[in-house]
N, C-alpha and C positions, 0 to 999 in steps of 0.2 A: 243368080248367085255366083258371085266370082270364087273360081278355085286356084289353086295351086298343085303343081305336083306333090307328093309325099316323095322324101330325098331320107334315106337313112333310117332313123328311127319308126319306130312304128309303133302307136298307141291304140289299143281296140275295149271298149267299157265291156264290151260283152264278151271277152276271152277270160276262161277261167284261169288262164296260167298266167296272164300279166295280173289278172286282182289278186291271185294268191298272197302277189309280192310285188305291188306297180312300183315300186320306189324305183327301183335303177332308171327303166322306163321313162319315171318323171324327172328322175335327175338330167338323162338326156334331154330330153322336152327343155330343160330349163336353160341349158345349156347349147344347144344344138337348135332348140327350134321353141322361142318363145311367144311364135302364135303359130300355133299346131295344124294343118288341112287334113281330115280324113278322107281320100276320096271313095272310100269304101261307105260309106256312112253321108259323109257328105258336111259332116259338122268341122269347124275350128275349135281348139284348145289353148286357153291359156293355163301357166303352171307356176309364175312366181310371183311371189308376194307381193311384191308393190301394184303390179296388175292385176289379182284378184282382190285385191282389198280395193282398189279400186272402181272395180267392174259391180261388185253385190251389190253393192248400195245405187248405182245407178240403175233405179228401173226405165228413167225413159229410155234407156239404149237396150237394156238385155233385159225384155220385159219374161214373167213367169205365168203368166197366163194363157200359155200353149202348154205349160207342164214343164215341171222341175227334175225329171227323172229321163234319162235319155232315149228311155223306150216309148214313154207316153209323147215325149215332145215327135220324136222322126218318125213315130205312127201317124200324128194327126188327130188324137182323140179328141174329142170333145170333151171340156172342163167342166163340170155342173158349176153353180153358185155355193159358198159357203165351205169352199175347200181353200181353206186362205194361203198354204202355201205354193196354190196353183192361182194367185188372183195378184192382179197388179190395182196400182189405188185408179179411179176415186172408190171403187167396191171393197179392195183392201180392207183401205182404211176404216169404212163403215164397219166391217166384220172384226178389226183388230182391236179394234176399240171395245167393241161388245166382248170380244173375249179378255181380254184384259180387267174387265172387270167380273167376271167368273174366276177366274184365275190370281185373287184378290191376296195378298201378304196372311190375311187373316185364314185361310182356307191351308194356304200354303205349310204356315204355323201349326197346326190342326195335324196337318199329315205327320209331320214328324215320329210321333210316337206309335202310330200304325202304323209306319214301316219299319221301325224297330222291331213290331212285334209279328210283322210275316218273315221279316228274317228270323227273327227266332222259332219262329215255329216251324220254316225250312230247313234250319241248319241243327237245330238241338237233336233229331230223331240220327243225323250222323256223326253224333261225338265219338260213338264205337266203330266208326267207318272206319277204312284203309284210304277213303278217301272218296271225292264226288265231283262232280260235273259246275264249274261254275257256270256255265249257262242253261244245262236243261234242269239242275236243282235249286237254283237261285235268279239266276240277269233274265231268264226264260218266265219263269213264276212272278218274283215279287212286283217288276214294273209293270206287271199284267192285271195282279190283286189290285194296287196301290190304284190305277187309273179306271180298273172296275168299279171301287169303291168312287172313286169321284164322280164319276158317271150317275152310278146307282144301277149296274150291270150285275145282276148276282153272277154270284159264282160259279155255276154248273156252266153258265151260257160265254165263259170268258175265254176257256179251252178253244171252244171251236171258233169263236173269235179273233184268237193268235192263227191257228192253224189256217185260216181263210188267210190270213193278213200275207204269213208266210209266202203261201201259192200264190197270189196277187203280184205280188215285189218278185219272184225269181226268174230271172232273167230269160235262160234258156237250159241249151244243154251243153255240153263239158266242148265241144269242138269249134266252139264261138257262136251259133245261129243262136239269133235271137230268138224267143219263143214269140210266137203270134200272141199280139193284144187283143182282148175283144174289147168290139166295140163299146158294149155295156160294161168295161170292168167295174167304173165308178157307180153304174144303177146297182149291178152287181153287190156291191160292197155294202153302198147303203142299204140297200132291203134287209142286210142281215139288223138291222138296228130297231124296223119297223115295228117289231111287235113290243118290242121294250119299250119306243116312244108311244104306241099307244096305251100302255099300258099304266107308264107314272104320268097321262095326260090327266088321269082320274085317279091316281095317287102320287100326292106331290110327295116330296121328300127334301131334304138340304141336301141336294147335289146338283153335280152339273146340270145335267140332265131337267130336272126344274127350272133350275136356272133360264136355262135355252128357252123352253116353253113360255117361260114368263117373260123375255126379254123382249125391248122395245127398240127396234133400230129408228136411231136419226136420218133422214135422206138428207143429200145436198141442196132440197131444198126447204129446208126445217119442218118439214111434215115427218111424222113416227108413225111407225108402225110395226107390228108384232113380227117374229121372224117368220115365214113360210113355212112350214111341216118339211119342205125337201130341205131346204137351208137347217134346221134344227138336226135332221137324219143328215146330213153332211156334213155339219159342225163334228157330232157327234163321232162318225166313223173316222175325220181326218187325228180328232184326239185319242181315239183306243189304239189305232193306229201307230199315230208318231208319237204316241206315248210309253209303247212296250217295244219296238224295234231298235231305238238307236239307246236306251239304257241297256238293251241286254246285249250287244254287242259292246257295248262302253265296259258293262262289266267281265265280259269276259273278256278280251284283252287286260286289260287290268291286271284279273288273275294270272293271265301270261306274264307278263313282264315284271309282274314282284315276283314270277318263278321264276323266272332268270335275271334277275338282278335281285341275288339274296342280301346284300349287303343294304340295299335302300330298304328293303322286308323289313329287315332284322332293325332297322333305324322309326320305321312306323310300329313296330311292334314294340319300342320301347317311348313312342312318344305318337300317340292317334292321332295328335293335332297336326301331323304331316301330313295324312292322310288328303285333304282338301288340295291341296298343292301337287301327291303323286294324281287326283282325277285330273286338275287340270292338265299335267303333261301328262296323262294318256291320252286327251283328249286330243293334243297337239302330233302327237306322234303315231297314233294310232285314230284318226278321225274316224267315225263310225258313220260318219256320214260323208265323204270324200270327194262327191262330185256334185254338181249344182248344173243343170242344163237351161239355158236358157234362149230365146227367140231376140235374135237381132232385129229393132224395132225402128231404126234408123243406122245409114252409113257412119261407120267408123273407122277412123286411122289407125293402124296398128301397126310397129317396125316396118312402115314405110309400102303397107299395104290398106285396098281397101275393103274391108271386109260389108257386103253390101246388105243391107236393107232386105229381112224373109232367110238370111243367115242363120243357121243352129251354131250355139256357144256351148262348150261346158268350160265353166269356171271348177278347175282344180284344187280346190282349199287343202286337198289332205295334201300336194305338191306343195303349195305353199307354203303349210307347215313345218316341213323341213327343206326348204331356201338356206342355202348356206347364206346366200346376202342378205338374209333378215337375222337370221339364227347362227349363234356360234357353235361348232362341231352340232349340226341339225339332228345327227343316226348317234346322237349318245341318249338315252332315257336317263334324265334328270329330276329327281322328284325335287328338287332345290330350285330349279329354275326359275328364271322371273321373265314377265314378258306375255304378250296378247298369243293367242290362237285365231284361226277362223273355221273352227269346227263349227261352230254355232251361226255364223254368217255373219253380215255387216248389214245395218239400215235398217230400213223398214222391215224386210225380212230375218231377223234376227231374231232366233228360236228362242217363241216364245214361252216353251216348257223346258227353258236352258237350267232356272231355280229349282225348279222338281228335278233335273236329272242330274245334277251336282248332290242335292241333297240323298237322293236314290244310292246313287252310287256311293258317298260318304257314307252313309250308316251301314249299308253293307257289308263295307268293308271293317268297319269298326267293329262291326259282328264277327265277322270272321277272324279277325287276331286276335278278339277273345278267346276262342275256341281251339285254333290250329297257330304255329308261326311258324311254320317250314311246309312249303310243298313244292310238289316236280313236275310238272307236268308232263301226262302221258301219250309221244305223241303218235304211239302206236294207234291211237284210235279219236284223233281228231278229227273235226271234220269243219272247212268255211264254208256258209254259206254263201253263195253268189245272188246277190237279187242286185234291183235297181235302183233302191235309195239308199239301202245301207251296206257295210262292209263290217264283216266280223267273224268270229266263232259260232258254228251251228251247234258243236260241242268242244268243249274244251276241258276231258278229263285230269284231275289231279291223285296225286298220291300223295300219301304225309308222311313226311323224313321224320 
């Protein structure tokens, strides 16, 4: 692995005090050093836009099949099958395809009004509040009902579900050491699934969940065949997963930044239909998902270096997001704004629950400026979570003006 010294700036995924607030951090990166060496670590970093939009979508170069998250990739875990956002094609493909069509416009459609109605059933018990928690009373809950219900996960069993999911993604401890990976995280994770998938094997239902059981994969060589038991328990844990983690930090940022930009508030609270436009710039300015790691799969040129073949990448999307050369005044939150993100990725790997958490976070919010249209946030008792795929709010108290 060819390295370079670190000169100047200094970038570490697993310090709690640069993810508090990486932006300066990557503003340097962008300016100072746009392909990044850790030799602490051992990975490179890219951090502007025209270069990570670039880099996603190439998987023969920056393949994601050693793992998408910085701790799973520089451990060395092993991948199971049917975790697609740790699979590069021609397997991908086979698994993207089958979810793709689980994940159908018509299913999608359906959701709508259930999520209307867990928001309401979250926020109505605090109209006589002084005020609540947009992520442990809402971003924490509803994306957790909404993709239980998809599933076919009752409710009792959804709690402990998140809370597994939680301890899995946290990185380390406050002084930068990364926490040890176990090796089984991913057996780990799935067996929490098992007794459910055995369970609607012999009671079907209209949900995911069936879905999976009943599906039929195409091989590359046009022979089909039923998905594997561990491929269905995999499928299954990567959606409850990446389905309540980066909505509940989408939502609570969100709640931050209409609290301090009351004037764009007061603008969605007199017309909802902006609402769709402040997710997408939260999305951009506050990615909930920030880092993307990936395995150098052949030599590559980069500012006149070469970065060799068995290389660790993280592609920096949330740096990218605010690129002054892509973005005009990048650190202003604009619910007006017009223009792409790469919160959601580029390519093949382009999140594929991007329509469920646009929709998620739109009605929620619709919800809430029914109810309240001023609040403050309290940041006497905030708190971020630090894990390895997402970035956000563990709590993010408000008060109502």
């Amino acid at each position: 692995m060819t390295t370079e010294p670190t000169t100047g700036v200094y970038y570490d995924p697993f310090d709690f005090d640069i993810d508090d607030d990486p932006y300066p951090v990557w503003q340097r990166l962008r300016t100072e050093s746009p392909l990044y060496f850790n030799d602490k670590y051992g990975f490179y970093a890219l951090s502007r836009y025209d270069d990570v939009a670039r880099a996603l979508p190439d998987w023969q170069t920056y393949r994601s099949g050693r793992g998408t998250t910085a701790d799973i990739l520089f451990a060395g875990i092993e991948v199971p099958p049917g975790i697609l956002l740790f699979e590069d094609p021609p397997l991908h493909d086979l698994h993207r395809r089958l979810l793709s069509k689980v994940f159908t416009p018509r299913r999608m459609l359906a959701v709508e009004d259930m999520v209307r109605d867990f928001c309401s059933g979250a926020l109505d018990p605090l109209r006589d509040s002084d005020g609540f928690d947009f992520v442990a009373d809402l971003g924490a809950f509803m994306p957790m009902r909404t993709i239980g219900y998809l599933l076919g996960i009752p409710e009792e069993g959804q709690k402990q579900i998140r809370d597994r999911t939680d301890q899995n993604i946290t990185v380390g401890a406050s002084d930068g050491t990364p926490k040890d990976i176990s090796p089984t995280i991913f057996q780990d994770s799935i067996a929490m699934f098992a007794e459910y998938i055995e369970w609607r094997a012999t009671h079907p239902s209209d949900d995911l969940m069936t879905d999976l059981l009943n599906a039929r994969v195409e091989e590359p060589d046009g022979s089909v065949r039923p998905l594997e038991r561990t491929e269905v328990l995999a499928y299954t844990a990567m959606i409850a997963g990446a389905g309540n983690e980066t909505t509940a930090r989408l939502i609570g940022f969100m709640g931050q930044l209409l609290a301090e930009n009351p004037d764009q508030r007061r603008e969605i609270v007199v017309d909802p239909a902006l609402i769709p436009g402040a997710v997408e710039e939260t999305l951009r300015y506050q990615a909930p998902s920030p880092v993307k790691a990936r395995y150098v799969a052949q030599d590559v040129e980069l500012y006149g270096q070469t970065v060799t073949e068995g290389s660790y990448m993280l592609l920096l999307n949330g740096s990218a997001n605010r690129d002054e050369a892509h973005f005009v005044d990048p650190d202003r939150f604009d619910i007006h704004r017009r223009g792409g993100h790469l919160s959601f990725g580029q390519g093949l790997h382009f999140c594929l629950g991007s329509a469920l958490a646009r929709l998620e976070a739109r009605i929620a919010f619709e919800e809430v400026v029914k109810r309240w249209t001023d609040w403050e946030v309290d940041y006497d008792n905030v708190a971020m979570a630090h894990t390895s795929s997402v970035r956000g709010w563990a709590r993010l108290p408000v008060r109502f003006t």
